[in-house]
Structure formats: structure tokens, C-alpha cells
C-alpha positions in Angstrom: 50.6 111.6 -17.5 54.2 110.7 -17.0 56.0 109.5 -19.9 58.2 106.6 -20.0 61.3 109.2 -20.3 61.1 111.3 -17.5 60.2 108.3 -15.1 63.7 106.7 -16.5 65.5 110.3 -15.4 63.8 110.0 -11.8 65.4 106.4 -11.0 68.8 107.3 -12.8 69.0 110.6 -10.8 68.1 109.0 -7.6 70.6 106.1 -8.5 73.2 108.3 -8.9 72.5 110.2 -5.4 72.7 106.3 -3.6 75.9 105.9 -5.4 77.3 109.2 -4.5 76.2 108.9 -0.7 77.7 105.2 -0.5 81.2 106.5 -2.2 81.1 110.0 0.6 80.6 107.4 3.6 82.9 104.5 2.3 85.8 107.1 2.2 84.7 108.6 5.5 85.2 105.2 7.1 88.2 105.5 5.1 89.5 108.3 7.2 88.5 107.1 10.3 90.0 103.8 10.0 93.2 106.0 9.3 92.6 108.4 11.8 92.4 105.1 14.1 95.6 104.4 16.6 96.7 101.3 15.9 95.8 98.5 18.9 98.2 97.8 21.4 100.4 94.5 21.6 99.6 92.4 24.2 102.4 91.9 25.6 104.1 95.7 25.8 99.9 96.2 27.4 101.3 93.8 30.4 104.8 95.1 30.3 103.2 98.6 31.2 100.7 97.3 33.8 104.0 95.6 35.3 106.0 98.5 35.7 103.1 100.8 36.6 102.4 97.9 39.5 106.4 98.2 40.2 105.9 101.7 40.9 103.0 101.8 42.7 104.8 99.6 44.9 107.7 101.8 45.2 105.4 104.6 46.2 103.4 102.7 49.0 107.2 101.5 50.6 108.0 105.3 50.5 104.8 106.2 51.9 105.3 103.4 54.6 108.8 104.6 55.4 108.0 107.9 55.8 104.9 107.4 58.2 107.2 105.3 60.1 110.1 108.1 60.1 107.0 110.5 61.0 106.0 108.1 63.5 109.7 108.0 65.0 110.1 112.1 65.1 106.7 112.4 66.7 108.0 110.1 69.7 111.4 112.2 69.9 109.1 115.5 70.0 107.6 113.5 72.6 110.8 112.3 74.8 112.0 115.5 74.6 108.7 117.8 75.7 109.0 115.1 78.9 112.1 115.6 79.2 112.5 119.6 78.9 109.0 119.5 81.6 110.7 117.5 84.0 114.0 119.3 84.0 111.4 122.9 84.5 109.8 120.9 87.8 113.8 119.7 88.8 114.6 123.7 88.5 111.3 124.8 90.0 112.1 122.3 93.1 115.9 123.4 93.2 114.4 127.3 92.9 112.2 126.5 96.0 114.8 124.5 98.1 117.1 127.6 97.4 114.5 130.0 98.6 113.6 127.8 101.8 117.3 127.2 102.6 117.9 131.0 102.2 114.9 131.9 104.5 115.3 129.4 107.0 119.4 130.9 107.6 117.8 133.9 107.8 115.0 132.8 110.2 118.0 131.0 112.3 119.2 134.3 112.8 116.3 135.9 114.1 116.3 132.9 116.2 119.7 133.9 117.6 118.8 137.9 118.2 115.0 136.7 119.9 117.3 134.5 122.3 119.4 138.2 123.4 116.7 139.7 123.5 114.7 137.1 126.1 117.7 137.6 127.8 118.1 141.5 128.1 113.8 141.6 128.7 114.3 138.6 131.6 117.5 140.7 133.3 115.8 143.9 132.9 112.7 142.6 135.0 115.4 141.1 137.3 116.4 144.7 137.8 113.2 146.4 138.0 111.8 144.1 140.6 115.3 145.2 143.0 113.2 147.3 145.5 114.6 148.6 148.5 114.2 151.4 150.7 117.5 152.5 149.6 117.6 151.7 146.0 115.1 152.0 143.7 114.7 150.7 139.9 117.1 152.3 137.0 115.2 155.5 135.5 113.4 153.8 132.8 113.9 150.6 133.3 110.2 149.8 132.8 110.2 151.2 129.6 112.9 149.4 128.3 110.7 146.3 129.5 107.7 147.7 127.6 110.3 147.8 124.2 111.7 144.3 124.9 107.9 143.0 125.1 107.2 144.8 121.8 109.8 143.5 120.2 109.2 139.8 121.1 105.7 140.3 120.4 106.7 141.5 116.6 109.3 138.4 116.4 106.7 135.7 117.6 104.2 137.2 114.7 107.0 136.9 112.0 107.8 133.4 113.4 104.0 132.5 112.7 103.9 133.3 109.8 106.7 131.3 108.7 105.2 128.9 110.6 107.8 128.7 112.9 107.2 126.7 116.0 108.9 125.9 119.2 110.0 122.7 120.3 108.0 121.6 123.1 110.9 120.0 125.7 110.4 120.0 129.2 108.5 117.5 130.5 108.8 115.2 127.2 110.5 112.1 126.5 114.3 113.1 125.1 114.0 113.0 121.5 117.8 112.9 119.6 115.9 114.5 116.5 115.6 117.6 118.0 116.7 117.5 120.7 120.8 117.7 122.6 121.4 116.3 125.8 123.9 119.2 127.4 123.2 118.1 130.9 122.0 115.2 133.0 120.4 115.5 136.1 119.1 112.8 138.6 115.7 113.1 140.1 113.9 110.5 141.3 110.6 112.0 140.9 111.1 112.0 137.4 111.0 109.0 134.7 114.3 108.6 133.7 115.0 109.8 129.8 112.2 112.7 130.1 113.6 116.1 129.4 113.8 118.0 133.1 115.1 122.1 132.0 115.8 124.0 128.5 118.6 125.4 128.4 118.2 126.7 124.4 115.4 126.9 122.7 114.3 124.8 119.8 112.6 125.8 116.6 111.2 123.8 113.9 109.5 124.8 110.4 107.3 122.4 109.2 109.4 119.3 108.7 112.5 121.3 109.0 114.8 121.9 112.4 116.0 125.0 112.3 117.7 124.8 115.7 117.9 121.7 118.1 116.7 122.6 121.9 119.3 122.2 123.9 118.1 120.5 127.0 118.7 118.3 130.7 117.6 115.0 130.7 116.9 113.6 133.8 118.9 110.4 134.4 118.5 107.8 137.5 120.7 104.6 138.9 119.4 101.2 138.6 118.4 100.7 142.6 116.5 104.4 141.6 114.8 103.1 138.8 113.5 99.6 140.6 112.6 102.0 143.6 110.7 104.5 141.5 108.9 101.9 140.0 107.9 100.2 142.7 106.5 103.4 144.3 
């Protein structure tokens, strides 16, 4: 059975442990409080949320300025790509009027050595087709044919494929284009302005005139003209 003592000692001793674990937590709190920043003011909380709005503001004009700068170098890049491409198709066109220019001087002169050599094939044939009992064809004057036919044969494929074409004149209406009236002539047969004999021939490439065909153009009076057309 407990005594009356020892029941005191059990409350005192707990008593004591209350008192000791109220004194340890009141001087945590202590520290804590301490420990504790103090609170902000109110008004240096909305002097920093000003400032830190002032700069955000800052920073979204910067950002705005420099999309717009990005913006204005992008369209330069721009300008200038179109400009550099255009000036490349400029050269590339100037590169192929060059070339065409070049070929078509050099295709005038062919022009020039196929008209000698019609001639010196047409004279030889003149030549070889003087028969007589007493005189008789040059030695080799059909072979010299035979080389002149060659020869035009080779020109008139290098002509096509330049696409070189003659001027079709003789019986056509007199065209100034291509065309250069050397001589007139007056038949009543004929319409008057139509082209009557070549004297030169005439050679285009596509759209281009590399020579104009120098021709006769048939021209007839006034009391011609009304009696042609009666008839």
C-alpha cells in the first residue's frame, strides 16, 4: 500500500517535469521569435512592387524594340536576297544576249561564204553543161560540183540547227521588216507590191534577222493597176 509520502514525491516530481517542459518550450519560442525577420513596412513592400513593375516595363519596351529592329533586318535580308536574285537573272539575260549576239555574227558570216559558194557551185554547172563538139567540160569540173554540193549540204544542216531559216520572198507581198527593195520592176501580170526576183538571200533566227533579202518588187502605173483589176 502506498504511503501518503511517496504519493506526495510522485505529484512533485511530475510537477517539476511540467514546469521544466513549459520553461524549455517558452524559451524556444523565445528563439524563434528572435530568429524571426522582422515584417516588412508597407509602404517600402509597394515601393518595391513599383520599381519591380518599372522594370518589367523597361524589359518588355526592350523586348518590343528589338523584335521590331529583328523585324526591320529580316526585311533588308529580304530586299536584298531579291535584289542580288534579280541582278543574277539581269546577268544570266546579258550572258545569253552576249552569246546569241556573238553566234548570230558568226552565223552572218557563214551566211556570207554559203552566198560564194551558191555562186562558184551555180557557175561551175554553167561550165559543165558548155558541150560542144569542139569543147568539152574542164577536167574535173564535175567533181568540183560534187564538193560545192557537199559543202552546201554541211552548211544548210549547221543552219538548222541554229534554227536558221530562209526568208521566203518571191512571190510574197514586200515586207520592209525583212525585206530591201533594190529594184522595181513593172509587170502587169503581177499585183503590184508582191516581191517578183531575189537578188540576196534572207535569213532569220527565230525572231531575229540576221540578214534582210534583198529583192525586186514589182511595181505598176495607175491606168495598169485599174486594167489589171478589171481583168
Amino acid at each position: 500500500m502506498t504511503s501518503a509520502h511517496d504519493h506526495d514525491h510522485w505529484k512533485n516530481r511530475i510537477l517539476r517535469d511540467f514546469r521544466s517542459w513549459i520553461d524549455q518550450f517558452a524559451d524556444e519560442e523565445s528563439e524563434v521569435r528572435e530568429n524571426r525577420p522582422p515584417e516588412p513596412d508597407l509602404r517600402d513592400l509597394l515601393a518595391e512592387f513599383t520599381a519591380l513593375r518599372q522594370e518589367m516595363r523597361i524589359q518588355n519596351d526592350e523586348q518590343s524594340k528589338a523584335g521590331r529592329e529583328l523585324g526591320q533586318a529580316a526585311e533588308r535580308y529580304d530586299s536584298a536576297l531579291a535584289l542580288l536574285r534579280k541582278r543574277e537573272e539581269t546577268l544570266d539575260n546579258c550572258a545569253s544576249d552576249i552569246a546569241r549576239q556573238a553566234e548570230n555574227v558568226c552565223l552572218l558570216s557563214f551566211l556570207d561564204f554559203n552566198d560564194r559558194m551558191l555562186h562558184g557551185r551555180e557557175t561551175a554547172q554553167k561550165i559543165s553543161q558548155q558541150r560542144s563538139l569542139l569543147r568539152k567540160p574542164p577536167r574535173g569540173i564535175s567533181g568540183l560540183v560534187e564538193g560545192y554540193d557537199r559543202a552546201i549540204d554541211q552548211f544548210q544542216a549547221t543552219m538548222e540547227k541554229f534554227k536558221v531559216v530562209k526568208i521566203e520572198t518571191v512571190g510574197c507581198p514586200f515586207n520592209g521588216k525583212c525585206m530591201q527593195a533594190i529594184e522595181t520592176r513593172h509587170d502587169t501580170s503581177v499585183k503590184d507590191g508582191v516581191v517578183v526576183d531575189e537578188l540576196l538571200s534572207g535569213y532569220m533566227r527565230d525572231d531575229d534577222i540576221l540578214r534582210v533579202a534583198e529583192v525586186a518588187v514589182n511595181r505598176i502605173n495607175l491606168e495598169s493597176r485599174k486594167s489589171y483589176e478589171r481583168t
